[in-house]
C-alpha positions in Angstrom: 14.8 -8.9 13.1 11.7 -9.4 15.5 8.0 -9.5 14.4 8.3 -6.8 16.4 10.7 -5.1 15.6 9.6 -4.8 11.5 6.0 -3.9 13.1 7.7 -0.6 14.6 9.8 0.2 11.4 7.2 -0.8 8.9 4.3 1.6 10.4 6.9 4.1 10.8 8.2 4.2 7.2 4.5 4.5 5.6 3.5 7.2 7.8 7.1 9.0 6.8 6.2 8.6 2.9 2.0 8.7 3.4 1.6 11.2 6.6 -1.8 11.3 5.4 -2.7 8.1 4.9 -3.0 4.7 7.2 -2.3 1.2 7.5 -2.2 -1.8 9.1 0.1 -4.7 10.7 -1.2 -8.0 11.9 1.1 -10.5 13.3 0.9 -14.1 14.0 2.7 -17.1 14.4 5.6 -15.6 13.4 4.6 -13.5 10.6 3.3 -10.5 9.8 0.8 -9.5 7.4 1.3 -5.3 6.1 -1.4 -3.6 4.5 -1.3 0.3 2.9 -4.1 2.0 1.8 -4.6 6.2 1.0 -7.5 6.9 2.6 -7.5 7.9 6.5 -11.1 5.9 7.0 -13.8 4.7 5.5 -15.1 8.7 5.6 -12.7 9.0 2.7 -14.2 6.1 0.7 -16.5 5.8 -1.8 -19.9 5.0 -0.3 -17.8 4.9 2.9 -16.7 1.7 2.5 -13.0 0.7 3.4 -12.6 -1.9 0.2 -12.9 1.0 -2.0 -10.0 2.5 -1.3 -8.2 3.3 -4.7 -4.7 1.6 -3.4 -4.4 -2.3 -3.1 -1.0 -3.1 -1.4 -0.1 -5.9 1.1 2.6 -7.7 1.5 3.8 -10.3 4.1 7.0 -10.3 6.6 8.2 -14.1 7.1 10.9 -14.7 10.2 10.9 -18.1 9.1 12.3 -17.7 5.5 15.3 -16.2 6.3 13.8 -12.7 7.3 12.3 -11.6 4.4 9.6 -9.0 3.4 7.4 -10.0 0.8 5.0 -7.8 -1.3 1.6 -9.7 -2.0 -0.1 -7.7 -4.5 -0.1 -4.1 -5.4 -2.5 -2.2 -7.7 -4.8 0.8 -8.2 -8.5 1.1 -9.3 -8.3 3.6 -12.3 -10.7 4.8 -14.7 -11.7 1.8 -17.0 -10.5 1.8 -21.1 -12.4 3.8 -23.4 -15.6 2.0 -24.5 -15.1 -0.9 -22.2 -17.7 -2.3 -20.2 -15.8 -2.8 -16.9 -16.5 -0.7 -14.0 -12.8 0.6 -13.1 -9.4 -0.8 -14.6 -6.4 -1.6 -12.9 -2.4 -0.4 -12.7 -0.4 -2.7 -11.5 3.7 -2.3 -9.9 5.7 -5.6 -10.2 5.8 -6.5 -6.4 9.3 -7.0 -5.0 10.8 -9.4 -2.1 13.3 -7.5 0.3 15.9 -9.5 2.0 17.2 -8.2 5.9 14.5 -5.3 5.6 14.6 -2.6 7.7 13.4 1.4 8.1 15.6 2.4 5.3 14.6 -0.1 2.9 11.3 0.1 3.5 11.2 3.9 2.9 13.0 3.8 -0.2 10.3 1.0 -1.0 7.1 2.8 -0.6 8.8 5.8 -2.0 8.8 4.1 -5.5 4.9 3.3 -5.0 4.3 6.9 -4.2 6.4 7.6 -7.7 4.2 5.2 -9.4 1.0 6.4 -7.8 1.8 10.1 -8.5 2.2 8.5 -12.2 -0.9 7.0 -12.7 -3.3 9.7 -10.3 -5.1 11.5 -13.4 -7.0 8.0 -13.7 -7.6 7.1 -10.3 -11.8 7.3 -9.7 -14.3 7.7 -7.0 -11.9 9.6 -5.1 -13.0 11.3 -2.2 -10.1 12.9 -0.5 -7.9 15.0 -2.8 -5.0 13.2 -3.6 -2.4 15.7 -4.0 -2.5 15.7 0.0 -1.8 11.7 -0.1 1.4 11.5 -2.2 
């Protein structure tokens, strides 16, 4: 498959399973770097800042090791422990490779992170969108 080729069916297949939601696809040298978030701008942000965006998920597309799709890292800010000092916890999805991936794949693949965020969205914080529109 072409860079540009997994460009086309990766934006496709997050806008099928998060309509209201964006990302974003950088390639380069042969690679090409995916990145999902839930918020449609930084509007929907807390303090209108795109890094607070409640989803962290990237994940890398590389031609040159056999035409693979790689997630990077996935995880939510949720609402800390009780009686813990932090400032937001985290819920993490073990990350996956796909092998030959295409539309169908990819689907099926952010369909299991919508499962897990519909799971875990009574503890996500500082939302500012409501999420039952997102997943």
């Amino acid at each position: 498959m072409s860079n540009e080729k997994f460009i086309e069916d990766v934006k496709s297949a997050w806008a099928e399973v998060f309509p209201n939601s964006r990302c974003s696809v950088r390639s380069f040298l042969g690679s090409a770097c995916f990145a999902g978030y839930l918020a449609k701008d930084s509007s929907e942000c807390a303090n209108r800042i795109p890094e607070n965006d409640p989803l962290r998920y990237a994940g890398w597309y590389r031609l040159e090791e056999g035409d693979v799709y790689k997630e990077d890292r996935i995880g939510l800010y949720v609402a800390p422990p009780p009686l813990s000092n932090l400032v937001y916890g985290s819920a993490k999805l073990r990350c996956k490779s796909i092998k030959q991936p295409d539309r169908t794949k990819l689907v099926k693949r952010f369909s299991e992170l919508r499962e897990f965020i519909r799971s875990e969205k009574d503890n996500l914080i500082h939302l500012h969108f409501n999420i039952n529109e997102k997943v």
